[in-house]
N, C-alpha and C positions, 0 to 999 in steps of 0.2 A: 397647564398640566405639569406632574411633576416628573422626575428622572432621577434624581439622589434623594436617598431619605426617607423612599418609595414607606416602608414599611411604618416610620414615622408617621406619617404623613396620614397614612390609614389606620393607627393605632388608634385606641379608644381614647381619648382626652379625659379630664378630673370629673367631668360629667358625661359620658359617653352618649349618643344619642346616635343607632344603631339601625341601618336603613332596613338593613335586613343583607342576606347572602346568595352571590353562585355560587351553584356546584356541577363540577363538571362528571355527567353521571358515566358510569360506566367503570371507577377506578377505584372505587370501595374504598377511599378516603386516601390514595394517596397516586402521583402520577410513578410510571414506570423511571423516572430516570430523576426522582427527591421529587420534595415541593418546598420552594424554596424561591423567595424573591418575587416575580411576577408572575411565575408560573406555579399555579399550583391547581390542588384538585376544589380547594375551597376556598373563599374569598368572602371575606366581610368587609361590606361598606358600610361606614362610621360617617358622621356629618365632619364636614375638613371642616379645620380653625378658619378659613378664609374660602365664600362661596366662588367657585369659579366656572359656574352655570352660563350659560348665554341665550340672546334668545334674536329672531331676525328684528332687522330697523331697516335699514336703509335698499331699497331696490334697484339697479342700474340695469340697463339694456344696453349692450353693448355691440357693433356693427364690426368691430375689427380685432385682433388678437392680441394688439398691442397694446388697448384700451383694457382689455380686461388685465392684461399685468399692472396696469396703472394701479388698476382697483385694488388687487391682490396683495401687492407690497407694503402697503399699510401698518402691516402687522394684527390685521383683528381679522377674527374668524367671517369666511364666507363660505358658500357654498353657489357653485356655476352648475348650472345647466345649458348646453353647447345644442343651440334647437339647430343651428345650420353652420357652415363655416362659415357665413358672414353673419351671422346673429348666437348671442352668449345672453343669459341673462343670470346676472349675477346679484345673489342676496346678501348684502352684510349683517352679521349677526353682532350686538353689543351686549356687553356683562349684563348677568342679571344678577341679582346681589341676593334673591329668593332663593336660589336653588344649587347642587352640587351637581357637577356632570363626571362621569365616571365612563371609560371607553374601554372597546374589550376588540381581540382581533390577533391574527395570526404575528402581525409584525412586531418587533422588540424594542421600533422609537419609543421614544420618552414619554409621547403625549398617548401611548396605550396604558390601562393601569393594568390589566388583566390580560396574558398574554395568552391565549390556546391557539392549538397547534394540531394538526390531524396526525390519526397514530393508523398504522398500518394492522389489520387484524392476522391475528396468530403471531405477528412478530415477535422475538425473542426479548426479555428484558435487557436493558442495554444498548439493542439492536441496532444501528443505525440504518435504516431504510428508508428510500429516496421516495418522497414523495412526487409523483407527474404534473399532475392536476390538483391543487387543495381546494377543498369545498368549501376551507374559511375565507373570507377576504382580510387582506392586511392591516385595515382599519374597516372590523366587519361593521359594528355598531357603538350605541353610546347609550347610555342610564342618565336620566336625570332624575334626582331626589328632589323632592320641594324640604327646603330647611328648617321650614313649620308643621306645625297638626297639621293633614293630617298624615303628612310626610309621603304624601304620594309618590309611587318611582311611577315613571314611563319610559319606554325603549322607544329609541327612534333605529331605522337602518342608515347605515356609514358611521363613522366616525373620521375628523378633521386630522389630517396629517402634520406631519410636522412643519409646517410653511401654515398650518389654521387653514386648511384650506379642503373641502368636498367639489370632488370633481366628476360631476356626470357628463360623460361622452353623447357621439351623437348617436351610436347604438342604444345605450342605455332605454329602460322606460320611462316618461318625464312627459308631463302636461300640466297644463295651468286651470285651477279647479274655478268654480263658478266664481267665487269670493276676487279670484286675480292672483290669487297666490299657486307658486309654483311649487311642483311635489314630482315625486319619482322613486324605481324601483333600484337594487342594485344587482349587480349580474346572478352574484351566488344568490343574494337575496339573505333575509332575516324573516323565518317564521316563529310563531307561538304557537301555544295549545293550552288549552287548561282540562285538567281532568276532571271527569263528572263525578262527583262526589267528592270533591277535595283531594288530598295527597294520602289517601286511607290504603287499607290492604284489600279493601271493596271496589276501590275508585277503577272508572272504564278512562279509555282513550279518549279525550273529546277530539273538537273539528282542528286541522291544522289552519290556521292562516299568514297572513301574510305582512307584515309592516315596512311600512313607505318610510320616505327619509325625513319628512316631516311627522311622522308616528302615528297616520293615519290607519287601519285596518282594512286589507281586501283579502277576498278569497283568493286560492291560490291563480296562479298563471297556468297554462297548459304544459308548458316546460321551466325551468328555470330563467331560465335567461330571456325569456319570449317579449315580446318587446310589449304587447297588449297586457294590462295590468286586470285584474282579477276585478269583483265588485266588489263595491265599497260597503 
């Protein structure tokens, strides 16, 4: 991920090829305090000169805490899920050279490209008001762009910290699906929705749902944070 240059980086190139844009609704084009740098109300992702996508390879089961720091230090992206305090089973993910990953989230490390942030309602422009509880997480999620036709994005939930690393606790939601492979929820969680009728001045509400940290789809959970995952 990058941290200097930020804007370069996502600049259009001599051939631009243009994944498509967030917007962060509610700001009528602009946030209360600029938009400027990572923070803004609108965000276009561009295919980066160099793909820096990843995808899982390597599985380790780990029995002890020290073994998975073994794992961890490498330098390449994993992601642990912590089933017990003596059992971690940790995925290592290696480049994918197909595709761009783009991460979005409350925190201002380097490896977020898109930074949001919760704003307090009625507050004053300028305001600075303490947020208690924020409903984003700090590396909420991650986009990935396929670099080819037909440039498909998909949202996964979490995105990898600054250490390349996704950490599910042993609160967390997290189960191993029929195939073997491990998936799970994050506290605040990451929903979608698509409207019925497209993005029109006709279009209804569709269904909320819910995506897992591998980019599967369930209905929602009964609360947030509830540890039983919705259906698939």
């Amino acid at each position: 991920m990058f941290s200097t240059g930020q804007e370069e980086t996502c600049a259009p190139s001599k051939d631009p090829v243009k994944y498509g844009e967030l917007v962060v609704l509610g700001y009528n084009g602009s946030l209360p305090n600029g938009d400027r740098g990572r923070r803004k109300s609108r965000f276009a992702l561009y295919r980066r000169t160099k793909a820096n996508g990843v995808k899982p390879s390597t599985v380790h089961i780990l029995n002890t805490p020290q073994a998975s720091k073994a794992v961890n230090c490498k330098g390449q992206h994993s992601i642990s899920y912590t089933l017990s305090r003596n059992q971690t089973v940790v995925v290592e993910y290696c480049h994918d050279k197909d595709t761009d990953m783009f991460q979005i989230g409350r925190s201002t490390e380097s490896p977020i490209d898109f930074v949001v942030t919760d704003t307090v309602s009625g507050a004053q422009e300028g305001e600075d008001t303490p947020i208690t509880q924020s409903t984003i997480s700090r590396f909420a999620c991650r986009v990935v762009c396929q670099r080819g036709p037909p440039f498909t994005a998909r949202i996964y939930a979490a995105g990898f910290d600054s250490s390349k690393n996704i950490f599910l606790g042993e609160k967390a939601a997290k189960w191993k699906n029929p195939d073997g492979h491990m998936d799970g929820l994050t506290t605040n969680g990451v929903l979608v929705m698509h409207p019925r009728g497209g993005f029109t001045e006709e279009s209804k509400p569709g269904v909320w749902r819910e995506i897992s940290v591998c980019g599967d789809v369930y209905t929602l959970r009964e609360t947030r944070s509830a540890q039983t995952r919705g259906k698939l």
